[in-house]
C-alpha positions as CSV (number, residue, x, y, z in Angstrom):
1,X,-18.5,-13.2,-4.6
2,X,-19.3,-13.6,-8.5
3,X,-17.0,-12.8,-11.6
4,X,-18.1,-8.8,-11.8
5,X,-17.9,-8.1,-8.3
6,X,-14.4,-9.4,-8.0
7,X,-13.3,-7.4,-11.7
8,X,-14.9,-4.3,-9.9
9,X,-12.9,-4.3,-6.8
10,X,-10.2,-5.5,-8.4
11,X,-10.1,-2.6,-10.5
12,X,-10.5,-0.5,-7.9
13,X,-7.7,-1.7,-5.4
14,X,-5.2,-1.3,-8.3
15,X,-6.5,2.4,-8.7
16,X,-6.5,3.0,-5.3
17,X,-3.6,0.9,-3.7
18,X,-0.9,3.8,-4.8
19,X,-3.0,6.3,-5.4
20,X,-2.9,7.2,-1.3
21,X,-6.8,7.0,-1.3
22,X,-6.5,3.9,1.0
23,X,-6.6,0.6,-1.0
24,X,-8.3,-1.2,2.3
25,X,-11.0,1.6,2.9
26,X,-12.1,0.9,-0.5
27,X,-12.5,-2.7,-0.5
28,X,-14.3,-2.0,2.7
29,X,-17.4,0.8,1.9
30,X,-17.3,-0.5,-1.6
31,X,-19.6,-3.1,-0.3
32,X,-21.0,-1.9,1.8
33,X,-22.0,1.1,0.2
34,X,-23.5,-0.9,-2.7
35,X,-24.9,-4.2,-0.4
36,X,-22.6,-6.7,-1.8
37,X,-20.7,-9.0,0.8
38,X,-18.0,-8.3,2.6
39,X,-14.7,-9.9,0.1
40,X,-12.9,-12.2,2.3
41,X,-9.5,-11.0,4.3
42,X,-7.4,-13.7,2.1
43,X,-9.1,-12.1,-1.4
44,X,-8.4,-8.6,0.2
45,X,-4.8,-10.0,0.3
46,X,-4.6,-11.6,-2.9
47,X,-5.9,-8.9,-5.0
48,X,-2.9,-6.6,-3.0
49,X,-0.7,-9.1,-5.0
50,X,-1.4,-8.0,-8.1
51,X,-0.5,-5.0,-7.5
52,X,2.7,-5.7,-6.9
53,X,2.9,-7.5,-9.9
54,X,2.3,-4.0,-11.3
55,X,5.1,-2.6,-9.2
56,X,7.6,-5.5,-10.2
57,X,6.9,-4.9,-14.0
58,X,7.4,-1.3,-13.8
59,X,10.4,-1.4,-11.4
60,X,11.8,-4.5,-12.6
61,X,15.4,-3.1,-13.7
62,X,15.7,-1.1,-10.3
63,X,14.2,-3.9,-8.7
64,X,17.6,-6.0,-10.2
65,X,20.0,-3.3,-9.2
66,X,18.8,-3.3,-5.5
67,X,19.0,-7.3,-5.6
68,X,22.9,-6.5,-7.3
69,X,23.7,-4.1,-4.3
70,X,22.3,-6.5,-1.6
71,X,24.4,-9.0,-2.8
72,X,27.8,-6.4,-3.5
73,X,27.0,-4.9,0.4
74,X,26.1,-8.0,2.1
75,X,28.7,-10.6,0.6
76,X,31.1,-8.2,-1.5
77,X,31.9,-5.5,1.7
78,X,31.5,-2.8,-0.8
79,X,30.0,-0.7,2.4
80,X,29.4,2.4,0.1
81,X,27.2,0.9,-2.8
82,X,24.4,3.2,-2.3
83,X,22.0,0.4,-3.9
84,X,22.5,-2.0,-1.4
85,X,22.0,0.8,1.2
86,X,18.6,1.4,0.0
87,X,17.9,-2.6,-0.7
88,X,18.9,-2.6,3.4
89,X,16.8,0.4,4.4
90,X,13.8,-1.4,2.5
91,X,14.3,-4.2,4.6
92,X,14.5,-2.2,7.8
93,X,11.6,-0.1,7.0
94,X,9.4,-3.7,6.5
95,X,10.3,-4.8,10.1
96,X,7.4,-2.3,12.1
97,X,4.7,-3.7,9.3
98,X,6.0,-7.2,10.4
99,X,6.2,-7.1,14.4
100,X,2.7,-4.9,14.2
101,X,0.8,-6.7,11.7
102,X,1.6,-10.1,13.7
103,X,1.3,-9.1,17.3
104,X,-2.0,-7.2,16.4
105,X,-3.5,-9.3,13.8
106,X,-7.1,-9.9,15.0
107,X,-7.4,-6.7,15.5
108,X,-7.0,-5.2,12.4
109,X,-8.9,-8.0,11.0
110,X,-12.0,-7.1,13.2
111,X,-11.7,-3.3,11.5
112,X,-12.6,-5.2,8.2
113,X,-15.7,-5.6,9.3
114,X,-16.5,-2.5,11.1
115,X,-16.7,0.9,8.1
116,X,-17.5,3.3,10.6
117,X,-14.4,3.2,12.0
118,X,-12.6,2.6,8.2
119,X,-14.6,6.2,7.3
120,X,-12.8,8.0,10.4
121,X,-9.3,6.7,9.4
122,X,-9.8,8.0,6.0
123,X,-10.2,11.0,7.3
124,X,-7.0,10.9,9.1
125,X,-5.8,9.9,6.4
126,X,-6.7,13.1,4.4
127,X,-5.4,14.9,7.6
128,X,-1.9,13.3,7.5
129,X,-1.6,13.8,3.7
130,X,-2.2,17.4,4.3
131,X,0.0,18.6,7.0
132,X,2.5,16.5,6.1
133,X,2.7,18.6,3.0
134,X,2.3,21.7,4.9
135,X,5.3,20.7,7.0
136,X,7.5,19.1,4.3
137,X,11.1,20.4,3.4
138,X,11.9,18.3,0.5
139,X,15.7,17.7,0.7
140,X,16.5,14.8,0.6
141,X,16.9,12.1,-2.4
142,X,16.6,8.4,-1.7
143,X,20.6,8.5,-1.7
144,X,20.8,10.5,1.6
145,X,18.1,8.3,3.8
146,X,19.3,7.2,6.9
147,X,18.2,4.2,8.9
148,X,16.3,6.3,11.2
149,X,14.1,7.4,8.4
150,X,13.8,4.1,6.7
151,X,12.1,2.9,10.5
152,X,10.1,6.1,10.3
153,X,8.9,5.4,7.0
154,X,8.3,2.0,8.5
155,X,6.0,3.0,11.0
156,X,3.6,5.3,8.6
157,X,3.3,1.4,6.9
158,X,2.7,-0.2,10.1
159,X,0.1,2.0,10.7
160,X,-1.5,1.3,7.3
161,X,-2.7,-2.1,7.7
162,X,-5.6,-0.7,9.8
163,X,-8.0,-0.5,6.6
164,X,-8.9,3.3,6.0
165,X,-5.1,4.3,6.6
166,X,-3.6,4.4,2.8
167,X,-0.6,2.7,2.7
168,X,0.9,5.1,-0.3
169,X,-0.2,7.8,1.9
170,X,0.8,7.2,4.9
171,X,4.6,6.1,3.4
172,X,4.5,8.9,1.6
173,X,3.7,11.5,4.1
174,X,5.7,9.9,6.9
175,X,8.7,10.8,4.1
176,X,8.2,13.7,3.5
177,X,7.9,14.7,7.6
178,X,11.5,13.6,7.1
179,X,12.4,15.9,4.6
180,X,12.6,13.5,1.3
181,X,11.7,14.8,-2.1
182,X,8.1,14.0,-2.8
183,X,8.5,11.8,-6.3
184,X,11.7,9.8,-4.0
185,X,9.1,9.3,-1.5
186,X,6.7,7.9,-4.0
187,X,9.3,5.3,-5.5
188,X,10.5,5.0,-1.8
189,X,6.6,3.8,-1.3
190,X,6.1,1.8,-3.6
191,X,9.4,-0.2,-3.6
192,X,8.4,-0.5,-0.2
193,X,5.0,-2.1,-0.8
194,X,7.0,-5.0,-2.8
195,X,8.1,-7.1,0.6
196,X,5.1,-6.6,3.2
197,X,2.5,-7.5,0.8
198,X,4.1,-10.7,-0.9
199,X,4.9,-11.7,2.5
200,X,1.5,-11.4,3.7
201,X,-0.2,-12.5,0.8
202,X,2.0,-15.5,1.2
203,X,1.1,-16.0,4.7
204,X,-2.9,-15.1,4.4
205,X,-3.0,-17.3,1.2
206,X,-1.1,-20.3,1.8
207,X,-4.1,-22.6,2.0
208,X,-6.4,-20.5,0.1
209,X,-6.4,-22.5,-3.1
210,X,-5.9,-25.9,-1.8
211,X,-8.4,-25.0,0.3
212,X,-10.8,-24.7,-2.7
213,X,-14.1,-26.6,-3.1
214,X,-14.8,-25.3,-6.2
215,X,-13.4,-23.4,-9.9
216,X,-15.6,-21.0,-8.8
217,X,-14.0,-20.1,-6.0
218,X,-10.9,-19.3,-7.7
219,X,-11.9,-18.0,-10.4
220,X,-13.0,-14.6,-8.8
221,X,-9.5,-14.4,-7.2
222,X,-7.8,-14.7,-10.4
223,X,-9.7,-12.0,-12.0
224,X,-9.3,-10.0,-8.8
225,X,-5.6,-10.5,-9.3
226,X,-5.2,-9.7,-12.9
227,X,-7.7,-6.8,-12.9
228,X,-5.6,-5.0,-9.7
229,X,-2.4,-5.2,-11.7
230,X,-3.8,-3.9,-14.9
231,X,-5.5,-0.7,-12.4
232,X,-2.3,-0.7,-10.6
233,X,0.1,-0.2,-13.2
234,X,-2.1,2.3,-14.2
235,X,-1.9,4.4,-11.2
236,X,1.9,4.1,-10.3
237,X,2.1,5.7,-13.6
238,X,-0.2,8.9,-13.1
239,X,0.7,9.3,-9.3
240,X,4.3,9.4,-10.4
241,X,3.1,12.2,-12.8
242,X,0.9,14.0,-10.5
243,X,3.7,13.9,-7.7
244,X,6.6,15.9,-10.0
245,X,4.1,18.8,-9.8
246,X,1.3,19.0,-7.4
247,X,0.9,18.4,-3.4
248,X,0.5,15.3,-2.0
249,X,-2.9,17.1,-0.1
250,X,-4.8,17.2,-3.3
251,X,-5.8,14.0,-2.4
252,X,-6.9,15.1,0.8
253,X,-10.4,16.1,-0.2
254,X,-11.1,13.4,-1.6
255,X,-10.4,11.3,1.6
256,X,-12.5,13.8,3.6
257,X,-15.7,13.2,1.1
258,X,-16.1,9.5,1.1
259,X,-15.2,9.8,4.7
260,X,-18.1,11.8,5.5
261,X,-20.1,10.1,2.7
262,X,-19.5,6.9,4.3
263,X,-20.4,8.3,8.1
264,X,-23.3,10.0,7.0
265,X,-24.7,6.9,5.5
266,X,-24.1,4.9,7.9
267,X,-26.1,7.4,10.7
């Protein structure tokens, strides 16, 4: 992978990792699409990092009171500090990702390598998106979750590491099945992005620059990583925008036509 490619996909998982277009279906049929090379499963990974770089920049002071609340609920007993609730409902909601993601990891890596089948989960995708809108009730704030939902919510994530299933939109739309307002969803979502994806990085990237045989190895991944967060603070701010006053299903459609874009080209 040279320099442009990795500024190019970079760019567009930032867009497209909150934006619930499906991050991983991207960096998937972008390739392949335009006959470049299939981007490795650890730069895949890595370039998910910046974006929660993005995330931790633009969250950084909720981020703190969450930590503050752990800290009051866990080692204080204050058992009513709705801040360490949610810090603990974060937590819970990261376990499904976890169990899943390990117990089922070759699988999902094979759907890396196989668009077909990441153009027909972006079409559930789209699907999901929309009836969960259709079927939403809106309310609930991020103050009244309970641990069932935070599990719930937990699963939608779970589901999203097959690449094609957007992680934002599955979150998002497994929230709002349980009645949470859509822009406490969103914040729900993204907050939520901030432990699976430094854990995993973590874990898929451990030996990636040690690893190294060359600069030029890294020096993709770097502008991978800085690119994504530039895109991705980008996009937290217009989804958060979009959410206050349009449907979560308007990015349905778009789902549905690279879908179909993506299977037709590949028949």
């Amino acid at each position: 992978m040279n320099i442009f490619q990795a500024l190019i996909l970079g760019l567009v998982q930032g867009a497209t990792e909150f934006i619930p277009i499906s991050s991983s279906a991207h960096l998937v049929l972008l390739p392949y699409l335009l006959g470049w090379d299939n981007p490795s499963l650890s730069f895949n990974i890595m370039v998910h990092f910046g974006t929660i770089l993005a995330v931790i920049f633009l969250f950084w002071k909720e981020i703190g009171m969450l930590i503050q609340g752990f800290f009051r609920l866990v080692f204080g007993g204050r058992r009513d500090d709705h801040m360490g609730q949610l810090a603990l409902f974060l937590l819970l909601a990261t376990l499904p990702a976890v169990i899943i993601g390990i117990s089922a990891k070759r699988f999902f890596e094979d759907l890396f390598n196989n668009p077909l089948s990441v153009s027909y989960l972006l079409l559930a995708t789209g699907l999901l998106m929309y009836l969960s809108e259709r079927w939403a009730t809106q309310t609930k704030d991020l103050m009244r979750l309970s641990w069932i939902d935070s599990l719930i919510i937990g699963v939608g994530q779970a589901l999203a590491i097959a690449p094609g299933i957007s992680r934002s939109g599955a979150t998002i739309s497994f929230a709002l099945l349980r009645g949470v307002k859509r822009n406490d969803a969103a914040r729900f979502s993204f907050l939520l992005a901030i432990p699976i994806i430094v854990g995993t990085a973590l874990y898929e990237g451990r030996d990636l620059f040690l690893k190294a045989e060359s600069f030029s190895l890294t020096l993709p991944l770097i502008v991978g990583i800085v690119s994504a967060f530039v895109s991705g603070a980008i996009s937290i701010r217009i989804l958060l925008k979009v959410v206050r006053k349009r449907p979560l299903s308007i990015f349905s459609y778009y789902c549905w036509a690279v879908g179909l874009i993506s299977i037709i080209s590949k028949v």
